[in-house]
Every structure is written in structure tokens, then in C-alpha cells.
PDB file of N, CA, C and O in Angstrom, chain B, residues numbered from 101:
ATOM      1  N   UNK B 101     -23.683 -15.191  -0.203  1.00  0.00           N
ATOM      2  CA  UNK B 101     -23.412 -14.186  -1.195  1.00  0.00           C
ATOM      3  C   UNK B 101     -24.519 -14.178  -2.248  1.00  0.00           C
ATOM      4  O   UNK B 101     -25.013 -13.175  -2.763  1.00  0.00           O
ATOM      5  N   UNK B 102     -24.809 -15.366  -2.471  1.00  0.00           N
ATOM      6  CA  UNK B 102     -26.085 -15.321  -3.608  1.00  0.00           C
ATOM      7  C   UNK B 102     -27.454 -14.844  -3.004  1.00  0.00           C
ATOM      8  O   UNK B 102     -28.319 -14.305  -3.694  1.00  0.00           O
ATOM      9  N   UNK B 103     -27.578 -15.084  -1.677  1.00  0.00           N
ATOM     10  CA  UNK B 103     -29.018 -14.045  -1.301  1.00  0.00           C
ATOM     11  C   UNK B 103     -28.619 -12.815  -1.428  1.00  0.00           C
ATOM     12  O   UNK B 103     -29.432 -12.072  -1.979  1.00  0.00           O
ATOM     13  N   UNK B 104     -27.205 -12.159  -0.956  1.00  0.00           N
ATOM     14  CA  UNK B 104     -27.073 -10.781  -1.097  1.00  0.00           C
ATOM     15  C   UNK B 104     -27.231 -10.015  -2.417  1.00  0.00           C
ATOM     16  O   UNK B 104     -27.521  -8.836  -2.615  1.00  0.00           O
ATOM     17  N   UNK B 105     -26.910 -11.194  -3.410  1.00  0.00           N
ATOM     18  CA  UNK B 105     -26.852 -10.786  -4.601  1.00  0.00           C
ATOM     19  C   UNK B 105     -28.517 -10.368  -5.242  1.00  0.00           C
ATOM     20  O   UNK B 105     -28.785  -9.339  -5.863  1.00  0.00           O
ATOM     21  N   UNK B 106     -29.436 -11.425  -4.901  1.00  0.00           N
ATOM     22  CA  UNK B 106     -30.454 -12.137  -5.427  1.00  0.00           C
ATOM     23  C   UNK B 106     -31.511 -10.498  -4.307  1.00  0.00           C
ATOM     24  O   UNK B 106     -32.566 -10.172  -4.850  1.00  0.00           O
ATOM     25  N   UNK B 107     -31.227  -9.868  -3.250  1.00  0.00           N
ATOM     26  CA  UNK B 107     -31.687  -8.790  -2.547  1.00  0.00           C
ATOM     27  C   UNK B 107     -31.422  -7.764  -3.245  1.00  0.00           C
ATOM     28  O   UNK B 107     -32.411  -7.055  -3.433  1.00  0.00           O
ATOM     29  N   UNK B 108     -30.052  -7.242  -3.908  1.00  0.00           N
ATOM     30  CA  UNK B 108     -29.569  -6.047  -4.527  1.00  0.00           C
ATOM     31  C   UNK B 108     -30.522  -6.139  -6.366  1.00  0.00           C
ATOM     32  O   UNK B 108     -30.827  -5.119  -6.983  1.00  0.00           O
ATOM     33  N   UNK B 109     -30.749  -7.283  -6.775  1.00  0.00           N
ATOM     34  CA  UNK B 109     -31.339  -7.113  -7.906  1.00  0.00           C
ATOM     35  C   UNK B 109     -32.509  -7.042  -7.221  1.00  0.00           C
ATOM     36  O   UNK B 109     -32.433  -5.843  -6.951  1.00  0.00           O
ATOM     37  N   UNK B 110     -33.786  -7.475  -6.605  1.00  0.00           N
ATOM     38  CA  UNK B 110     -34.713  -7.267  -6.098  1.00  0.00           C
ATOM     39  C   UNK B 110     -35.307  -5.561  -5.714  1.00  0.00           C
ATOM     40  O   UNK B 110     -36.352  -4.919  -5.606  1.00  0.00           O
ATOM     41  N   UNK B 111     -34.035  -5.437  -5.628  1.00  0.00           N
ATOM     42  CA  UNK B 111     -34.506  -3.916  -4.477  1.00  0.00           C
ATOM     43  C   UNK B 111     -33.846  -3.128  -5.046  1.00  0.00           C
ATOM     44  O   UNK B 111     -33.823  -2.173  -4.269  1.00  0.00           O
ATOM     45  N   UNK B 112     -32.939  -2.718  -6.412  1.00  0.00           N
ATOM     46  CA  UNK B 112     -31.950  -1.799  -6.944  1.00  0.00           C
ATOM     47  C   UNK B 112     -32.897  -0.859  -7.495  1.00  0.00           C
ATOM     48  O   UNK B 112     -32.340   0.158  -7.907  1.00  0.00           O
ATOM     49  N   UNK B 113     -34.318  -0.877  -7.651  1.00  0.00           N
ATOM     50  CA  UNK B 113     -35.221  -0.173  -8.672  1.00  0.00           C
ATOM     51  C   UNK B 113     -35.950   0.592  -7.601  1.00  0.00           C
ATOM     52  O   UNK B 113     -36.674   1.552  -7.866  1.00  0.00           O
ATOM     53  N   UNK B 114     -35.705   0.062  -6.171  1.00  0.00           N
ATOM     54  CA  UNK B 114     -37.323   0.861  -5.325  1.00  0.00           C
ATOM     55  C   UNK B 114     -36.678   2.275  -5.163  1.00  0.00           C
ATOM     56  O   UNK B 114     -35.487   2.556  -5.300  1.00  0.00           O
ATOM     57  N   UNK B 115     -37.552   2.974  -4.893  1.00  0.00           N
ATOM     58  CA  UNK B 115     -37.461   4.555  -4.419  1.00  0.00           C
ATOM     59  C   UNK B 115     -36.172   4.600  -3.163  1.00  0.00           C
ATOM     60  O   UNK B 115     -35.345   5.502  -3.284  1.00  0.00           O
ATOM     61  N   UNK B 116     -36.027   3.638  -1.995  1.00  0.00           N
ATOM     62  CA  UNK B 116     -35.555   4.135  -1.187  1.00  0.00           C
ATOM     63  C   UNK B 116     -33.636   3.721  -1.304  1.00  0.00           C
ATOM     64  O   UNK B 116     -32.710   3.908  -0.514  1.00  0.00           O
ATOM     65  N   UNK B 117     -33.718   3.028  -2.849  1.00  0.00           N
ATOM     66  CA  UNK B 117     -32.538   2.714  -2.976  1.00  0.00           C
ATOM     67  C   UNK B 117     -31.412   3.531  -3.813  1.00  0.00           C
ATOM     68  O   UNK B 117     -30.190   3.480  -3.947  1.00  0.00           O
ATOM     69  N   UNK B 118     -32.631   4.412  -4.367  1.00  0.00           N
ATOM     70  CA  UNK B 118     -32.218   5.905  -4.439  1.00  0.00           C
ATOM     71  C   UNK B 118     -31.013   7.049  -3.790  1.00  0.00           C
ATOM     72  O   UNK B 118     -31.455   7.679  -2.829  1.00  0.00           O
ATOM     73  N   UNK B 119     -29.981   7.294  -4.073  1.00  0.00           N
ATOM     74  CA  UNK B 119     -29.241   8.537  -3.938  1.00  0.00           C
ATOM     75  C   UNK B 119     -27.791   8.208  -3.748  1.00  0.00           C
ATOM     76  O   UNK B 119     -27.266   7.313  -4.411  1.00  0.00           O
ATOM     77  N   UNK B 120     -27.087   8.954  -2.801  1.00  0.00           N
ATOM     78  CA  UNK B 120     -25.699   8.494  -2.341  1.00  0.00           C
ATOM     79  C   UNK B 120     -25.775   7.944  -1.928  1.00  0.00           C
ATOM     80  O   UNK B 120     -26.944   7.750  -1.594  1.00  0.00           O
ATOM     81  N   UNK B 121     -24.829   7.036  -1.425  1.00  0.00           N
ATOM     82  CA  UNK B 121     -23.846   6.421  -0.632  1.00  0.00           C
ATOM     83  C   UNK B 121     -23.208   6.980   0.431  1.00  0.00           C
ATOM     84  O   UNK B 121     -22.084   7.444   0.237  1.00  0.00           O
ATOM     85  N   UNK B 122     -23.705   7.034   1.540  1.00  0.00           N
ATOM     86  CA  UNK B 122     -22.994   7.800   2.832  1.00  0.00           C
ATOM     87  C   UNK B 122     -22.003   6.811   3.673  1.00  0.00           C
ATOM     88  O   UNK B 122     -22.552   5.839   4.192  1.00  0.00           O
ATOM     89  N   UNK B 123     -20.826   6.938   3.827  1.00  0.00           N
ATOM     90  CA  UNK B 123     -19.997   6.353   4.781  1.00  0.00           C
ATOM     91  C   UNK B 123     -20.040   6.882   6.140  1.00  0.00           C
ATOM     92  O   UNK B 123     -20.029   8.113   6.151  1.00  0.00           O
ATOM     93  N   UNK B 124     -20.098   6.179   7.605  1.00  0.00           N
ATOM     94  CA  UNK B 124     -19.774   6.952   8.643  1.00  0.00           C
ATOM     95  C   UNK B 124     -19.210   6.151   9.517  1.00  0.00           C
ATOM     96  O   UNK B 124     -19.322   4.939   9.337  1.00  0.00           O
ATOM     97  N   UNK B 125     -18.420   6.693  10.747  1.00  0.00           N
ATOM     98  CA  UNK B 125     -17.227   5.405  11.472  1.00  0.00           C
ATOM     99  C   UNK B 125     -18.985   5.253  12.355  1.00  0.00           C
ATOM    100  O   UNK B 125     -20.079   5.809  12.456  1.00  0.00           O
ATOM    101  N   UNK B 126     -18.126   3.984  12.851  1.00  0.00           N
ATOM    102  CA  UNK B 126     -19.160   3.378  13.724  1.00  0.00           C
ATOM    103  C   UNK B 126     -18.621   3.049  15.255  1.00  0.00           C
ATOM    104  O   UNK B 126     -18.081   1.953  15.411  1.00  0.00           O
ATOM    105  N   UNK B 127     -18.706   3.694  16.084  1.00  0.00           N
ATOM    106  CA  UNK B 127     -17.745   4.535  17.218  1.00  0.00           C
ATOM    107  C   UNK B 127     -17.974   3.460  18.498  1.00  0.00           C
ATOM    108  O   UNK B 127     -17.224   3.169  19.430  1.00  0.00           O
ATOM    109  N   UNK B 128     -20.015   2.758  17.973  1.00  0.00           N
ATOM    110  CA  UNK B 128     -20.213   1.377  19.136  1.00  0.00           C
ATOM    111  C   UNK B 128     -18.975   0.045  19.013  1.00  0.00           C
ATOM    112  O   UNK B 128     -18.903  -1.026  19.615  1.00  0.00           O
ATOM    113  N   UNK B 129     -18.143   0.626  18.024  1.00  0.00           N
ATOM    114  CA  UNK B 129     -17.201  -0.680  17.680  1.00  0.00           C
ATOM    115  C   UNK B 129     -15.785  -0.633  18.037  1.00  0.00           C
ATOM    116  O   UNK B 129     -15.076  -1.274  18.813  1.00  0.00           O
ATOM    117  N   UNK B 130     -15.539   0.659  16.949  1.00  0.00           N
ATOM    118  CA  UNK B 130     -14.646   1.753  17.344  1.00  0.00           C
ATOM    119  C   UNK B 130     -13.887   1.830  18.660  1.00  0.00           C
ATOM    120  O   UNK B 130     -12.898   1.162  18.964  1.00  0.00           O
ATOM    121  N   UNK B 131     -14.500   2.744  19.388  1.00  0.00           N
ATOM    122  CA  UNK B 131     -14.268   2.426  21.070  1.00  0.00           C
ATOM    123  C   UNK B 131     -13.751   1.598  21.764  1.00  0.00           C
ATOM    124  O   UNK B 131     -12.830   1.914  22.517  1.00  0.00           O
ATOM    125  N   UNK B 132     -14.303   0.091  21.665  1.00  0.00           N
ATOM    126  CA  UNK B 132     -14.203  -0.794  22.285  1.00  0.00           C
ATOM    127  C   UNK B 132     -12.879  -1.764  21.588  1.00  0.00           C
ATOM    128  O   UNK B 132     -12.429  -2.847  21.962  1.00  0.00           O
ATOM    129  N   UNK B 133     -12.562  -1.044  20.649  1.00  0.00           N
ATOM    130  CA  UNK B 133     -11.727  -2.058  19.583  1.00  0.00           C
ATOM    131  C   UNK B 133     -10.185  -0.991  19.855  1.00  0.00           C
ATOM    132  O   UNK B 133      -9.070  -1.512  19.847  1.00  0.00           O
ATOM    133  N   UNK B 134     -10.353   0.290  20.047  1.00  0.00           N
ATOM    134  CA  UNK B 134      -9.261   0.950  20.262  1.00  0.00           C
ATOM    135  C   UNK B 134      -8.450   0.830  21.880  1.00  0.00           C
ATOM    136  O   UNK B 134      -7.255   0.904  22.168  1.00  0.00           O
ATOM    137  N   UNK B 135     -10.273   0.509  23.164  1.00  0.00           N
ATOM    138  CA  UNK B 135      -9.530   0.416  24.123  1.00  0.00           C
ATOM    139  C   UNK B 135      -8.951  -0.924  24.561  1.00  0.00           C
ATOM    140  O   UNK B 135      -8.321  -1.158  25.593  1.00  0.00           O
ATOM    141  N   UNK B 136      -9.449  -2.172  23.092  1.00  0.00           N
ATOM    142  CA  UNK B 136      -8.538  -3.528  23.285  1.00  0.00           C
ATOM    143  C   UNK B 136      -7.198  -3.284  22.735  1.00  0.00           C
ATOM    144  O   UNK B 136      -6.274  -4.072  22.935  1.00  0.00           O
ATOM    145  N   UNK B 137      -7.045  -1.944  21.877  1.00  0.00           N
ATOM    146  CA  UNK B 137      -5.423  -1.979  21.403  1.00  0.00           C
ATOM    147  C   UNK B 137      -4.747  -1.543  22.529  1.00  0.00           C
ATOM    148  O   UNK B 137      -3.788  -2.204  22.928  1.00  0.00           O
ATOM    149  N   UNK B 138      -5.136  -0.407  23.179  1.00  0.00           N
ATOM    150  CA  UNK B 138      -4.525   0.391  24.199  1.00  0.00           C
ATOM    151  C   UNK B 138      -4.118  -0.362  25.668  1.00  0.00           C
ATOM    152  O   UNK B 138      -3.355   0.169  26.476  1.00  0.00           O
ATOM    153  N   UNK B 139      -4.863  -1.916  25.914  1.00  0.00           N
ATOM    154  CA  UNK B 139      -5.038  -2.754  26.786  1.00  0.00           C
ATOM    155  C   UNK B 139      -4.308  -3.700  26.450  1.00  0.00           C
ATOM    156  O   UNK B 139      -3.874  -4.344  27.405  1.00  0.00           O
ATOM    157  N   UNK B 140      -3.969  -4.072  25.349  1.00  0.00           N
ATOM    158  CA  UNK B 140      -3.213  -5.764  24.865  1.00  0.00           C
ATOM    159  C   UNK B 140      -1.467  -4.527  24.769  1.00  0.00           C
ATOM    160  O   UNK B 140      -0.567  -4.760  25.576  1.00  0.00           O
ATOM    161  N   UNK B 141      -1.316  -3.463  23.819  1.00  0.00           N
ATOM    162  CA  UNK B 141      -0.433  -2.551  24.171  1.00  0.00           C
ATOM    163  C   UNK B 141       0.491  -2.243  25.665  1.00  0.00           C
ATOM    164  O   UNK B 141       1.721  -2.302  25.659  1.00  0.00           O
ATOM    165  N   UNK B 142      -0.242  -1.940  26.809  1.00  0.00           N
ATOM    166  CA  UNK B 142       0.044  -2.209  27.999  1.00  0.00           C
ATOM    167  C   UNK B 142       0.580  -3.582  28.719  1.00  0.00           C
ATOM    168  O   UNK B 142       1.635  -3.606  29.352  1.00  0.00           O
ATOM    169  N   UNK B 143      -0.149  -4.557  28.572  1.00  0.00           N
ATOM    170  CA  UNK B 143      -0.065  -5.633  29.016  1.00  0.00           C
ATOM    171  C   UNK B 143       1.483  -6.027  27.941  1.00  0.00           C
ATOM    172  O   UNK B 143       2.496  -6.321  28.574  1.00  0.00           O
ATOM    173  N   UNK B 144       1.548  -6.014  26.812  1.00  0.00           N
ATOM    174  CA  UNK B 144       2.817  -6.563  26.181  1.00  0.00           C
ATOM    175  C   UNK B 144       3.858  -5.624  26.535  1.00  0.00           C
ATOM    176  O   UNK B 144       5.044  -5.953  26.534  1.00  0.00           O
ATOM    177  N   UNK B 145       3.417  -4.365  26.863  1.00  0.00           N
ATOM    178  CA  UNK B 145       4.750  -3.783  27.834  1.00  0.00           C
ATOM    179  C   UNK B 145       5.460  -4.084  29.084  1.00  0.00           C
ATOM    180  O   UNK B 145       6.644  -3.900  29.367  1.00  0.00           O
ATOM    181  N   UNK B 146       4.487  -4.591  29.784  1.00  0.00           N
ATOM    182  CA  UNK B 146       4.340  -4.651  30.929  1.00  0.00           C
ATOM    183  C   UNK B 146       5.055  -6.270  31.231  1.00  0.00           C
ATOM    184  O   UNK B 146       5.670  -6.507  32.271  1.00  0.00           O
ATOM    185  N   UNK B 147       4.863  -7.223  30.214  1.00  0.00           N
ATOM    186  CA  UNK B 147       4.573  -8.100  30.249  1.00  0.00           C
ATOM    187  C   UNK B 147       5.518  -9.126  30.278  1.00  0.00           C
ATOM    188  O   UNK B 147       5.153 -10.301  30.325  1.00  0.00           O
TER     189      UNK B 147
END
């Protein structure tokens, strides 16, 4: 936590740290995390 900290004061002033804040889902994770619900779901039905 203290390098993260000790990076955000370092770098809070450059140009590219500049503007919004964009959120977006991340779907390489997403995916694979919905078809372990849909799979452990089955199996405890089944089960």
C-alpha cells in the first residue's frame, strides 16, 4: 500500500494523469466467473 501510495504522489501532477475517471466491466473475467456460477449452480442441483 505504501508503494501505491508513494506512485499516486509521484505521478498525480503528470499530464497523463489528467481527466476522468472511466469505469468499464471487464468481460476477460466476467465470463469465466459467470460460467463458474452457472456450473457450481448445476452441479449443486444435480448433486
Amino acid at each position: 500500500m505504501a508503494e501505491m501510495r508513494e506512485t499516486h504522489e509521484r505521478r498525480q501532477d503528470a499530464e497523463a494523469a489528467q481527466g476522468e475517471v472511466t469505469v468499464r466491466w471487464s468481460y476477460e473475467i466476467a465470463g469465466p466467473v459467470a460460467a463458474g456460477a452457472v456450473l457450481l449452480a448445476v452441479l449443486l442441483a444435480v448433486g
